[in-house]
C-alpha positions in Angstrom: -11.3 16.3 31.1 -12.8 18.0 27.9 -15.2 15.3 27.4 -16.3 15.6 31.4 -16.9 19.3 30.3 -19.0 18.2 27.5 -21.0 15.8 28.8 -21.8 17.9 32.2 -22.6 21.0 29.8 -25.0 18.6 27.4 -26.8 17.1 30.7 -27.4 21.0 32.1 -28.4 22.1 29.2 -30.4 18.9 27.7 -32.5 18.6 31.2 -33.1 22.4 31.7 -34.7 22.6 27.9 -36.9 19.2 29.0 -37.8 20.9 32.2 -38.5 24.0 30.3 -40.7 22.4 27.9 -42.7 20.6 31.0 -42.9 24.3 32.6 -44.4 25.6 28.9 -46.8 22.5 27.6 -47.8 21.0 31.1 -49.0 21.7 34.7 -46.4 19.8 35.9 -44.2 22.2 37.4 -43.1 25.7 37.1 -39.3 25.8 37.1 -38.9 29.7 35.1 -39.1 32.1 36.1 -38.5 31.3 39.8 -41.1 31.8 42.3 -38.1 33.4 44.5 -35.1 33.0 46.9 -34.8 29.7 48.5 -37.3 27.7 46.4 -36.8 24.5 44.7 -36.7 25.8 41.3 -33.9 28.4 42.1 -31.8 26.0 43.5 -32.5 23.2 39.9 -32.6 26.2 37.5 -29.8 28.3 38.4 -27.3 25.6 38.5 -28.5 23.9 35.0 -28.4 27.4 33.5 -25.3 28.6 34.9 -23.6 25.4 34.7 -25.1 24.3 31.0 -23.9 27.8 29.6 -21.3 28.2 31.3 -19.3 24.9 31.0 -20.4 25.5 26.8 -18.5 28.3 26.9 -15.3 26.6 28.2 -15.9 23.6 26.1 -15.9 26.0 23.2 -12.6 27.8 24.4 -10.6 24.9 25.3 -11.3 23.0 21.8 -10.8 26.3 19.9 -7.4 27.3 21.6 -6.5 23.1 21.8 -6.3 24.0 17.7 -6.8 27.1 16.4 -8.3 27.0 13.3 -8.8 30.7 11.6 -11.7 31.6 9.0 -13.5 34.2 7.3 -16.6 33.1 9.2 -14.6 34.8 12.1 -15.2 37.9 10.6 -19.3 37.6 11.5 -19.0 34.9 13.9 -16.5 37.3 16.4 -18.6 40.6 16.0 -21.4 38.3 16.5 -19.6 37.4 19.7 -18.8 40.5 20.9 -22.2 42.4 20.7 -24.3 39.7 21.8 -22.3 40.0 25.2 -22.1 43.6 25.3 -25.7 44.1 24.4 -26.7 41.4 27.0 -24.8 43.1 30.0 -26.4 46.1 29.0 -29.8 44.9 28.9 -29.0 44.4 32.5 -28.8 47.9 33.0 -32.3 48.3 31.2 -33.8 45.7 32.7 -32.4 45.5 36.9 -30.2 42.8 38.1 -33.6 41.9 40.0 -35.9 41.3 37.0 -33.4 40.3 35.0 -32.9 36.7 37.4 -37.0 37.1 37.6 -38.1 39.1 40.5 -41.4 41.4 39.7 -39.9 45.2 40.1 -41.8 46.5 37.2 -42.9 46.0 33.6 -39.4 47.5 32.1 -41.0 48.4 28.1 -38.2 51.4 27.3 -34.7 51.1 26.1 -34.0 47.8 24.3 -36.9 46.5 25.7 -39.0 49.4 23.6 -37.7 47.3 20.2 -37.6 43.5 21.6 -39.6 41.9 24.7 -36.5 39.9 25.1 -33.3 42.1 23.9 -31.0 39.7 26.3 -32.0 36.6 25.0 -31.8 37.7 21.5 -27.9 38.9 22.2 -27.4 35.6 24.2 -28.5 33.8 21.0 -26.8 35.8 18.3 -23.4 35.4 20.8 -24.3 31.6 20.7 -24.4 31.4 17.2 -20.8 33.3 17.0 -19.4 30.8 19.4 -20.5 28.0 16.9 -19.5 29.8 13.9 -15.9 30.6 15.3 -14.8 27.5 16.8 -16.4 25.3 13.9 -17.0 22.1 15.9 -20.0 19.7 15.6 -19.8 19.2 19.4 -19.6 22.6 20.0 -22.6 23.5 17.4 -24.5 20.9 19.8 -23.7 22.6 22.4 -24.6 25.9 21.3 -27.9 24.6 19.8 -28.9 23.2 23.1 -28.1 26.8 24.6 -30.4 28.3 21.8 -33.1 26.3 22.8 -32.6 27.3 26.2 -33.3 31.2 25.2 -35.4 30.4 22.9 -38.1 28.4 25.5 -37.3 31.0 28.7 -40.3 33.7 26.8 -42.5 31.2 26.5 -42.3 30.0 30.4 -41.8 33.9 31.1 -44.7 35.5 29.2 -47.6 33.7 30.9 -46.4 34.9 34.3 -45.9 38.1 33.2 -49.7 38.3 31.6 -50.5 37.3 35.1 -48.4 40.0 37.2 -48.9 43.1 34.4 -52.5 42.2 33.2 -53.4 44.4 30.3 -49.9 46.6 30.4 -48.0 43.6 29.3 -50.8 42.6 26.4 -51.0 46.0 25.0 -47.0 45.7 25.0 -47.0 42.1 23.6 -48.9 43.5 20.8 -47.1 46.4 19.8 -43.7 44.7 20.7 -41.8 41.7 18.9 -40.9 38.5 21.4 -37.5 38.6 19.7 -36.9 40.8 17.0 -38.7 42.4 14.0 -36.2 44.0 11.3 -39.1 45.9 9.3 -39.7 47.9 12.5 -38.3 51.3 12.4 -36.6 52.7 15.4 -38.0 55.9 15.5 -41.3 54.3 15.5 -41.6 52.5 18.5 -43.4 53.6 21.6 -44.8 51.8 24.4 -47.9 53.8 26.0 
């Protein structure tokens, strides 16, 4: 059963990055962020996303608890862990349930999104990368690299669209904003006009 989980959660994950890329590089199609309830691309990116992460995330708990194997990598790896989730769930606060699964309510540029364009998908990575750390698996690190991607590619599909709905708002805030993080910028600094 644990190699079913894997293979399912390396297929998600290894189709949504290729359709991903296609959606970035090519006119092909358009999968992220949806165009909306009902579509085609809601019903092929949802399930690849939810399924892809989500099945990584049991593959990772099932061989980690199958043999526990503790570390002092755990001492990064489960902070890591830890406030990538909680700082994802509360850029859902920041952002809205609604543009967080990609609806148009609003440029959101305040809160974490005043330090990062993309404060969930930085927390989702550093998370990721506590997942690999912990459970110290090479099928696992796949996994988790494959899940990286994923965040890594969902900017580059989502800025375009973005340019396109918030015109010059969103450029002015691309420029004085980092796509993931910048650690020279100082808090206190940061203001979006």
């Amino acid at each position: 059963m644990q190699d079913v989980i894997f293979t399912i959660a390396f297929l998600a994950l290894a189709a949504l990055v290729t359709l991903l890329l296609l959606t970035i590089f090519t006119n092909v199609l358009k999968l992220w962020p949806t165009p909306g309830k009902g579509s085609w691309q809601q019903f092929v990116f949802w399930p690849l996303f939810r399924g892809g992460l989500g099945l990584t995330l049991v593959y990772a708990a099932w061989t980690f608890f199958a043999a526990p194997h503790w570390h002092w990598g755990m001492l990064v790896s489960v902070p890591l862990m830890i406030i990538g989730l909680a700082v994802t769930v509360y850029g859902y606060f920041d952002l809205g349930i609604e543009n967080t699964y990609g609806s148009d309510q609003g440029l959101v540029t305040s809160g974490l999104y005043a330090y990062s364009r993309n404060p969930q998908y930085v927390a989702s990575i550093a998370a990721f990368v506590g997942v690999a750390i912990t459970v110290a698996s090479w099928p696992v690190a796949m996994l988790c690299a494959l899940a990286i991607a994923v965040y890594s590619l969902m900017p580059l599909a989502e800025e375009p669209w973005l340019e396109q709905i918030y015109g010059e708002q969103f450029r002015v805030y691309m420029r004085q904003t980092p796509r993931f993080i910048n650690p020279t910028t100082s808090l206190t600094q940061h203001r979006i006009q």
